[in-house]
N, C-alpha and C positions, 0 to 999 in steps of 0.2 A: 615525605608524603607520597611522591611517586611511584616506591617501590612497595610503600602498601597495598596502592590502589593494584598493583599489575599480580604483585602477590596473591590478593583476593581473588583476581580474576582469572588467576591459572586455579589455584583451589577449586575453585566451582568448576570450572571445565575437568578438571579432576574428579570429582567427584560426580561429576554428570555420566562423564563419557563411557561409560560400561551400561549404561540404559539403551536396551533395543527396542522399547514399545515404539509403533507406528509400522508404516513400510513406507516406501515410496510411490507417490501417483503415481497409478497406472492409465486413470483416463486419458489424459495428455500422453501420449506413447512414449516424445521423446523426454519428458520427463524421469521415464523409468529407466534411462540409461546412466543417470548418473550416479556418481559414487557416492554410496549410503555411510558411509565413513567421516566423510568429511564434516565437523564442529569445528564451527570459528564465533569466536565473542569478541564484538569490540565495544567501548567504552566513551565516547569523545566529551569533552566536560564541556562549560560553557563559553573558558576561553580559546577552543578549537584543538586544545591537546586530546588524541587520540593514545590509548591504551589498547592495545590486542593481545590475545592469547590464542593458539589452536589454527584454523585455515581462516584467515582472516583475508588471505588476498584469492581464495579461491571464489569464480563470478559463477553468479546462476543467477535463473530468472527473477524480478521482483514479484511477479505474480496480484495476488489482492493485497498484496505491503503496495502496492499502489494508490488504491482508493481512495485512502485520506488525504495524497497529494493531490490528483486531478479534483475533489471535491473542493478542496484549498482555491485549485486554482480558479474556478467555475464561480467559487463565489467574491474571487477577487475581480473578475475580470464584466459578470454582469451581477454583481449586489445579492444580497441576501436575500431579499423578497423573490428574484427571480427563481433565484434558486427552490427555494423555499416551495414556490409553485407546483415546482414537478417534483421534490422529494422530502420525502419526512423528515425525522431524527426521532421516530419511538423503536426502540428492539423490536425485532420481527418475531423472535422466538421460534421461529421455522430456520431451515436447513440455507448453506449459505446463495444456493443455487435453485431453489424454490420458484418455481414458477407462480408468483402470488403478488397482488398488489393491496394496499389498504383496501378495506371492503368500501368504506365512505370514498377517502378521495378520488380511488381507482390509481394512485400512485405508488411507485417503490416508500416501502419503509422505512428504509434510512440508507443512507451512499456508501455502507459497506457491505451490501450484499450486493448480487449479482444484476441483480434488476436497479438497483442505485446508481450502483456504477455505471451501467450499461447507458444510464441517464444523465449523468455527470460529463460523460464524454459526451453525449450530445451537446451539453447547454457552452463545450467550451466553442469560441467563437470560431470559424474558418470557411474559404467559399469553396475547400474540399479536404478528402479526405487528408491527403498530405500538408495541407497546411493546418491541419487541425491540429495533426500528432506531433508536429514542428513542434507546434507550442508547448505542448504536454511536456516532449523530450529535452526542450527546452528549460523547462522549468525543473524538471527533475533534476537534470545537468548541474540547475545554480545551486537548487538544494544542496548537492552532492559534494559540487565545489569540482568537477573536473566532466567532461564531456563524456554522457553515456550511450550507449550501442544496443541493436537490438540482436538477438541471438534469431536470428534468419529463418535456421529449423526448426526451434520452439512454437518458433510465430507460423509457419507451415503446417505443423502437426495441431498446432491449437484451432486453426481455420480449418483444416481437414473433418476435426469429430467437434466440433465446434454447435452440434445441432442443437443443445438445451440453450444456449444463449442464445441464437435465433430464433428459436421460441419464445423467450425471453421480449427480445428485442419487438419480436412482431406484436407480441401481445401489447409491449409499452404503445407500436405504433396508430395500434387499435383504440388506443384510450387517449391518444393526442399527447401523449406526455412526450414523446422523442421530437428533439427538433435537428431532423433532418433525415436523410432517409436509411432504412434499420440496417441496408449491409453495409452503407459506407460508414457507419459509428461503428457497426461492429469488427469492419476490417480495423480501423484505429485502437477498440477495445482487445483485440489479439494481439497487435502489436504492442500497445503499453503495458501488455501483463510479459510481452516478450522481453523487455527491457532487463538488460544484464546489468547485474550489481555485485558487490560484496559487500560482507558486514561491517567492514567501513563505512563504504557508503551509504548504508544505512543509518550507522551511529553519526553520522554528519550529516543527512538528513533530517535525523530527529533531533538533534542539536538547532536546527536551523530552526523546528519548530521551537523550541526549549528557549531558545532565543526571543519569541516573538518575529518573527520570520525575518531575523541575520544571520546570514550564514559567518559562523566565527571565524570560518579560514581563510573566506574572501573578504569580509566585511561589508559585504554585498546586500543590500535591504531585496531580500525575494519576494516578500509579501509582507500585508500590515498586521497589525498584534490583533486587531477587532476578528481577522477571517482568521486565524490563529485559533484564539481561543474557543471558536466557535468549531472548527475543525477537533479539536481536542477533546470539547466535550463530545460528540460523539462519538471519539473513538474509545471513551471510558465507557460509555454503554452500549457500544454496539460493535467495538472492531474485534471482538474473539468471538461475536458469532453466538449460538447459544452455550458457550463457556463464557459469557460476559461475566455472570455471577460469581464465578466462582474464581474469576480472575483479578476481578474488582476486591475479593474478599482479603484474597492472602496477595495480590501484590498491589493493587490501586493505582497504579499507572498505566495514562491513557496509553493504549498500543493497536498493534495490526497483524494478524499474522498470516502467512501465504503457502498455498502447497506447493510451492517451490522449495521453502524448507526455512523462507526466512520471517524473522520477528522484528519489528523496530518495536521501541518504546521509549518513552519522553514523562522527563522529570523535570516540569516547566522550569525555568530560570537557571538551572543545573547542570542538566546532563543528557543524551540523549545513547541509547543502546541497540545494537544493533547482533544478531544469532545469525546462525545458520547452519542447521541441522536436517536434513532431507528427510 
């Protein structure tokens, strides 16, 4: 059976890898430096065996493959209602960096666009900014199953041209929805899209959700199954962004994807999958 699954999964990387649509972000500058070559797929099931094929140990930023995490955590840590308060779960159907809030609530639309997220980081608990993103990094860490890093200059160049998300950010503060004040979430928000991974990490990530939030490698309980499934269903409607539709169509698993170049996606009780393609 093992050499099926691994079989398959070079196939498709096979057959992928001669695709050059896309380029690589240029907003983020140092984004555009990295190698536009590199495809890595990993695969991890739900009892923590991990499958790779292609650059699977090569690290890059997680970027908005973040969002569903810190949402996770936000609502593990003060309850769904709170949460709830300051962000939606309808598709925005606007651009993922949309400076726009619900026209009624005056809130983000849902925790995987920019203004969500931007919100998400706020509601996680800290009496500053570094103890905020402890936790985040923290928690990404358990996901992962091994302790992760933030990529220094990513996180440099993203607070440099950083100015639509302070846009962003200030609008949230204007409408009361931020709770705390908009540069120190935002510095937190630059740093957790800074966070290095690979698509392992990934694929044990979303294993961890696939799980109901155990991670299989540690057997580590991250989070309960209620913020789980709640996390999930938004990311079937809303973590591709205005490609939901047509992602939901032809493949139906809830995912995230980042312009850093990676994808996770979760096959509850299953499997959890993890790309990365610039």
């Amino acid at each position: 059976m093992a050499e099926l699954v691994q079989h398959y999964l070079d196939r498709i990387r096979a057959e992928q890898i001669e695709l050059r649509d896309g380029a690589l972000a240029s907003y983020i500058p140092e984004l555009s430096t990295v190698d536009p070559e590199s495809f890595g797929l990993s695969l991890s099931t739900s009892d923590g065996y991990v499958y790779e094929s292609g650059d699977t140990a090569v690290e890059f930023t997680i970027q908005s493959v973040s969002k569903p995490f810190t949402y996770a955590l936000a609502l593990d840590l003060i309850g769904q209602d709170a949460v709830d308060a300051k962000i939606g779960v309808e598709p925005s159907g606007e651009a993922f960096n949309e400076i726009s809030v619900d026209n009624v609530t005056k809130t983000p639309k849902n925790a995987m666009i920019n203004a969500g997220a931007i919100a998400a980081v706020s509601l996680v608990p800290g009496a500053g900014a570094d103890e905020r993103f402890d936790r985040i990094l923290e928690f990404y860490s358990a996901c992962a199953g091994r302790r992760l890093h933030v990529d220094m200059d990513v996180y440099g160049s993203e607070k440099a041209t950083g100015n639509r998300n302070r846009a962003i950010a200030y609008m949230l503060a204007s409408f009361g929805v931020l709770d705390g004040d908009p540069d120190e979430v935002l510095d937190v928000y630059f740093r957790q899209c800074s966070v290095r991974v690979t698509s392992t990490d990934l694929a044990r990530m979303a294993t961890t959700l696939a799980r109901g939030g155990c991670n299989p490698m540690t057997g580590r309980r991250v989070i309960g199954a209620k913020v789980v499934r709640r996390t999930l269903s938004v990311m079937v409607t809303c973590g591709m962004y205005d490609a939901t539709g047509d992602w939901v169509s032809a493949v139906g698993m809830p995912a995230k994807s980042g312009v850093g170049g990676g994808i996770v996606a979760v096959l509850p009780g299953q499997l959890g999958i993890g790309v990365y393609s610039p």
